[in-house]
VEXSENU-993182 format. One line per 2 residues: number of its first residue (from 1); for each residue x, y, z of N, C-alpha, C. Coordinates in nm, 3 decimals. Example, Ala and Ser with C-alpha at 12.3 -4.5 7.8 and 13.67 -1.06 7.14 Angstrom:
2
1) 1.319 -0.569 0.780 1.230 -0.450 0.780 1.320 -0.330 0.780 | 1.285 -0.225 0.708 1.367 -0.106 0.714 1.290 0.003 0.787 .
// end
This chain:
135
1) 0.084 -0.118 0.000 0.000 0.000 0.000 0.088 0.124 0.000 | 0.050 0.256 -0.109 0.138 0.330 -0.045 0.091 0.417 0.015 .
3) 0.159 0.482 0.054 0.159 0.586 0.166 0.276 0.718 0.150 | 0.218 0.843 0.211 0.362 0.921 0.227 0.463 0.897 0.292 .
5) 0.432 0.790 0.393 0.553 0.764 0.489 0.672 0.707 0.392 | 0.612 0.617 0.269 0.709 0.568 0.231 0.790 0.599 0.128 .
7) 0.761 0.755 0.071 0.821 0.821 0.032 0.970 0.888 0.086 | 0.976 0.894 0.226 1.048 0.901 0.277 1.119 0.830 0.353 .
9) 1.074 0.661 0.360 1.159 0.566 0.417 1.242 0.519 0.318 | 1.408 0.493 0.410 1.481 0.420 0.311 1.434 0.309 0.241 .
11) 1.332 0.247 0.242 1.294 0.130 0.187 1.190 0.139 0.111 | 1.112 0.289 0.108 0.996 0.328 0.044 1.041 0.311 -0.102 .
13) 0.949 0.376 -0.188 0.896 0.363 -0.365 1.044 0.432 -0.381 | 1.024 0.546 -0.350 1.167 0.696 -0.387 1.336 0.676 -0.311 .
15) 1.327 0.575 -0.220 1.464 0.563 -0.119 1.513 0.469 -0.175 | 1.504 0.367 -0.279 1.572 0.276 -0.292 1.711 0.301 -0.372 .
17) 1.815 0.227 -0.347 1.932 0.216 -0.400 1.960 0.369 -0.450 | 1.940 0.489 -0.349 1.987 0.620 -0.392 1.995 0.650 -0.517 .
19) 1.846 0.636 -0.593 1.838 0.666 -0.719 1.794 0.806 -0.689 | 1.765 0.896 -0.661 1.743 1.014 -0.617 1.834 1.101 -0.587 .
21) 1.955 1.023 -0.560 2.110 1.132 -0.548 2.164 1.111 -0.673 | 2.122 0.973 -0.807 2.194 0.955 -0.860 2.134 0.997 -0.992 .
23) 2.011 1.022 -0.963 1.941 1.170 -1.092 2.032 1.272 -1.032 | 2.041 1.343 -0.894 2.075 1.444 -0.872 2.217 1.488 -0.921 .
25) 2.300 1.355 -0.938 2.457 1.430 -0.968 2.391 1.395 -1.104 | 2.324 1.351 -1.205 2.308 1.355 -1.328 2.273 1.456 -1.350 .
27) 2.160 1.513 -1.289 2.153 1.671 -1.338 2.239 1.788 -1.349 | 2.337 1.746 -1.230 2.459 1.846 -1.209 2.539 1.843 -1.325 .
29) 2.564 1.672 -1.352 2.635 1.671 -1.485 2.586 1.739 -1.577 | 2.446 1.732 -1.602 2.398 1.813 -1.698 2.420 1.980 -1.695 .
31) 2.429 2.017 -1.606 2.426 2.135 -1.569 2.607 2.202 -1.613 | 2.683 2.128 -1.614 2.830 2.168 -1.658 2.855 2.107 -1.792 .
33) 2.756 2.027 -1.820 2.764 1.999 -1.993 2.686 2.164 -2.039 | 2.621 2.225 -1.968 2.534 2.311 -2.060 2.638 2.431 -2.035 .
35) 2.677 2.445 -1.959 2.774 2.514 -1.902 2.910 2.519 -2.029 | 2.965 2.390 -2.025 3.071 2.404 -2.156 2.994 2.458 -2.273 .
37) 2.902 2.336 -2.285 2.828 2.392 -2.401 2.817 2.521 -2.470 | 2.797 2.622 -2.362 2.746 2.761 -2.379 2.895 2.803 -2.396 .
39) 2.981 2.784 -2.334 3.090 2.819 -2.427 3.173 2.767 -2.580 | 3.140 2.661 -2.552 3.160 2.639 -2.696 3.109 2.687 -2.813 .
41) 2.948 2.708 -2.775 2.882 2.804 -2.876 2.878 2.930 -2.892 | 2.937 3.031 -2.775 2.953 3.118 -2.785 3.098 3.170 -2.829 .
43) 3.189 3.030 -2.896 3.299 3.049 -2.924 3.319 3.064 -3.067 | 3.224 2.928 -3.088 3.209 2.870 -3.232 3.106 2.906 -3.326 .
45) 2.989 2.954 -3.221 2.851 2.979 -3.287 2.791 3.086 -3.242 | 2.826 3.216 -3.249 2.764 3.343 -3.125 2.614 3.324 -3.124 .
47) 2.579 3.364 -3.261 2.424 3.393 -3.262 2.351 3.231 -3.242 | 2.402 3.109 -3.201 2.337 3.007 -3.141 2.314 3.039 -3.025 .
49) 2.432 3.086 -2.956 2.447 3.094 -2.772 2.347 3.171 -2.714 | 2.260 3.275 -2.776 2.200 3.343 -2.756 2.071 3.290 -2.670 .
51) 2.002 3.182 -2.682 1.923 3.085 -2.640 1.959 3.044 -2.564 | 2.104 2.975 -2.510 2.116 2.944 -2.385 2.178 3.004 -2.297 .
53) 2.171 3.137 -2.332 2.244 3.243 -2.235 2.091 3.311 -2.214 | 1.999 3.228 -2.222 1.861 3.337 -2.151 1.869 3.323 -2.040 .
55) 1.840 3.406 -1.944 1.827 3.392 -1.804 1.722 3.314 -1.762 | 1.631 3.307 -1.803 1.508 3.220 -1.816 1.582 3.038 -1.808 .
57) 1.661 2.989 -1.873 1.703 2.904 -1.863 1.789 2.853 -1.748 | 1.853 3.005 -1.705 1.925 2.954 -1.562 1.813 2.946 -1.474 .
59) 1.773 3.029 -1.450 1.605 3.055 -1.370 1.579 2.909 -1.317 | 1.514 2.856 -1.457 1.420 2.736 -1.439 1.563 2.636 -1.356 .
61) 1.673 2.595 -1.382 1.772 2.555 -1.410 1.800 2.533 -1.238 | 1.879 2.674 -1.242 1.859 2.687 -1.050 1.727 2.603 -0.942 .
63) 1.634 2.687 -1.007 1.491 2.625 -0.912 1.490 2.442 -0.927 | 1.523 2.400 -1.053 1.495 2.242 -1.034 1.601 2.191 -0.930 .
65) 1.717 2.254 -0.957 1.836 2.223 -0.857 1.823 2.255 -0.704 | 1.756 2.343 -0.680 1.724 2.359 -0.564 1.616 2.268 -0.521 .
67) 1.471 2.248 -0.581 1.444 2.134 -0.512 1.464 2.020 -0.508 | 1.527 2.008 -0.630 1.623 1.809 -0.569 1.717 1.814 -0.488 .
69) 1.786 1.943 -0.500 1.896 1.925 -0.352 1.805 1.893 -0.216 | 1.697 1.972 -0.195 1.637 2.001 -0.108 1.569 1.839 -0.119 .
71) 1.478 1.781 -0.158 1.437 1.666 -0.144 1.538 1.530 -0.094 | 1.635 1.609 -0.250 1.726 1.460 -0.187 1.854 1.409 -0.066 .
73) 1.878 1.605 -0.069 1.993 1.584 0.069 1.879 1.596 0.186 | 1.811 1.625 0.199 1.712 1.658 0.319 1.667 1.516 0.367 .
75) 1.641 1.430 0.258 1.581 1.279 0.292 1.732 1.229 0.346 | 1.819 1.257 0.272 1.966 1.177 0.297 1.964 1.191 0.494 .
77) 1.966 1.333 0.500 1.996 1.347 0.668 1.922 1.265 0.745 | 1.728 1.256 0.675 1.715 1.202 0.787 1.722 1.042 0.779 .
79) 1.756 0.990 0.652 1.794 0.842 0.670 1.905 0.853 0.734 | 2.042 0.883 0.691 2.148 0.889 0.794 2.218 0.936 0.940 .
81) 2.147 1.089 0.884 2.141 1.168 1.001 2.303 1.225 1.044 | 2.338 1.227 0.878 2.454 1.334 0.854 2.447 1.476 0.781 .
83) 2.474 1.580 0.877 2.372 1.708 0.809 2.552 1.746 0.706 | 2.612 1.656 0.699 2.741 1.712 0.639 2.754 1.717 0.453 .
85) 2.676 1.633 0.444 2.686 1.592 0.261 2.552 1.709 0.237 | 2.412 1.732 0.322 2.355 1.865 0.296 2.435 2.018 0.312 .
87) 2.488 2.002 0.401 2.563 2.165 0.434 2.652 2.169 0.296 | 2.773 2.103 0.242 2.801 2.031 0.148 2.723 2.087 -0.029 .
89) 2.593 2.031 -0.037 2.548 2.038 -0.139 2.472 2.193 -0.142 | 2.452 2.229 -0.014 2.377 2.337 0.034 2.500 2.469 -0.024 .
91) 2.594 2.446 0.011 2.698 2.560 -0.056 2.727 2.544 -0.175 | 2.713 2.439 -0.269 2.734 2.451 -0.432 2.661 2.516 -0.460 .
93) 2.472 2.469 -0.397 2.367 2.568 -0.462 2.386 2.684 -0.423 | 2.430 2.721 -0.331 2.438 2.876 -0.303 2.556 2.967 -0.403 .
95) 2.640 2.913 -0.449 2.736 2.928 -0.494 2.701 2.956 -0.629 | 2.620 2.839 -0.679 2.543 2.835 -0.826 2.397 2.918 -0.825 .
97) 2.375 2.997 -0.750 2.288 3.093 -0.717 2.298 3.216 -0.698 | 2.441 3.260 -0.663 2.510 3.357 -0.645 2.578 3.410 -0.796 .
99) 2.582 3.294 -0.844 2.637 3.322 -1.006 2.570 3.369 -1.121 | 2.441 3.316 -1.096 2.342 3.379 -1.181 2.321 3.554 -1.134 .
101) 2.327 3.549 -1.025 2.328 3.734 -0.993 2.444 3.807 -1.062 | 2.588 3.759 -1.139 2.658 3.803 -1.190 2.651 3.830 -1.316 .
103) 2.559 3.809 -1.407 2.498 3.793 -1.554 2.604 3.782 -1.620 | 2.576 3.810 -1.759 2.631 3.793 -1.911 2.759 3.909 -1.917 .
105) 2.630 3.991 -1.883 2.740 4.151 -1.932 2.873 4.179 -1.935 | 2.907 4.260 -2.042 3.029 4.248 -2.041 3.154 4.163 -1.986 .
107) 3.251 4.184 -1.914 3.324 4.105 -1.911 3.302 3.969 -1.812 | 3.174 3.966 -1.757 3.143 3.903 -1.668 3.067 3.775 -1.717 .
109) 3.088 3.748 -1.800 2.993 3.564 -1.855 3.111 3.466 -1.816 | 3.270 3.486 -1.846 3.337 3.393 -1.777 3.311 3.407 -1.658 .
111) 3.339 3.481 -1.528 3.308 3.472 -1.411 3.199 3.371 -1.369 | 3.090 3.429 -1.438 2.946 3.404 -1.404 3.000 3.196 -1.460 .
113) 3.036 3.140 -1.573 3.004 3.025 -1.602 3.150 2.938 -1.508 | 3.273 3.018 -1.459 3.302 2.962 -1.389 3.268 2.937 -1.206 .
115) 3.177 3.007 -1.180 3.133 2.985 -1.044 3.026 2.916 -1.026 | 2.926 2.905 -1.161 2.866 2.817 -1.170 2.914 2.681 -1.163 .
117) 3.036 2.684 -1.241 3.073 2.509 -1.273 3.149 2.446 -1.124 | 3.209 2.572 -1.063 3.246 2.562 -0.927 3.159 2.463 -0.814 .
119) 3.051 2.576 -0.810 2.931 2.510 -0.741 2.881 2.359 -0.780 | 2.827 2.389 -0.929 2.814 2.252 -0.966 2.904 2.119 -0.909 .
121) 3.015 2.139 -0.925 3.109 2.033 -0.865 3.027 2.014 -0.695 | 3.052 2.096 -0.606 3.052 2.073 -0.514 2.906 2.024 -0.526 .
123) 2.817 2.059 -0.567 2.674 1.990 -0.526 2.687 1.879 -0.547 | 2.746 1.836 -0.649 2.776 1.698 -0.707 2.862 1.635 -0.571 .
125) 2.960 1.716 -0.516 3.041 1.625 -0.375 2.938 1.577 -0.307 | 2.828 1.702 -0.282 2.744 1.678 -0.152 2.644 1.541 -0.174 .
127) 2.635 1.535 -0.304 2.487 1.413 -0.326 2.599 1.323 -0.340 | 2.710 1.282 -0.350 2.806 1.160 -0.359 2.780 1.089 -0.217 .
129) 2.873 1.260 -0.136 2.889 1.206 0.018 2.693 1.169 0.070 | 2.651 1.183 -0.004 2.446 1.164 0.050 2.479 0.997 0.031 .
131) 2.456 1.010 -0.115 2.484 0.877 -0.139 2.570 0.754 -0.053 | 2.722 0.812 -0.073 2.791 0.715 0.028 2.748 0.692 0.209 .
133) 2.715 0.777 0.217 2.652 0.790 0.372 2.485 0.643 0.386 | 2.453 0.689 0.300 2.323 0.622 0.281 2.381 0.433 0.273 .
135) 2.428 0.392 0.166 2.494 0.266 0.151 2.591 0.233 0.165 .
// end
């Protein structure tokens, strides 16, 4: 039967075999593929890059990242009840949140795509150490 409880038990529908940290560093990956990406096209292809340099795209981008961090390191603590791989993933997103406030403009799109990719990494540490903590 399900239930919400078992949404949040390690043994529930969503807790099994940390498939939930292991979308989460997939997205991250995704998130520094789009990241090169956007430089490559803005190297090779200007008027392509234009589309993925909308802010609209970081926007949406950020917010999904924030609530899978939030779902999936948040469940991690309380299966393990290590707030260290959240604090952890909690500063990439902040980091990768802080970057989008730096925009495009002028000389500032490297800045802005390397503090992103910064963060990215580390969110990616924090859902590893989720993960390893968990199994």
């Amino acid at each position: 039967m399900f239930t919400t409880s078992n949404l949040w038990n390690k043994d529930g529908l969503l807790g099994k075999d940390g498939l939930w940290d292991r979308i989460a560093v997939l997205v991250s990956g995704l998130c520094l593929v789009h990241c090169i990406s956007t430089m490559l096209f803005v190297a090779v292809l200007s008027s392509a890059a234009g589309a993925l340099l909308d802010p609209i795209v970081h926007e949406i981008g950020i917010g999904v990242a924030i609530a899978l961090g939030l779902f999936t390191l948040g469940r991690g603590v309380l299966d393990h009840g290590y707030i260290m791989p959240a604090a952890i993933g909690g500063l990439g997103l902040g980091i990768m949140a802080g970057a989008i406030t730096i925009g495009h403009q002028g000389d500032h799109g490297g800045t802005e795509i390397l503090f992103t990719m910064v963060g990215v990494g580390i969110l990616a540490l924090g859902h590893d150490l989720n993960y390893r903590a968990t199994h």
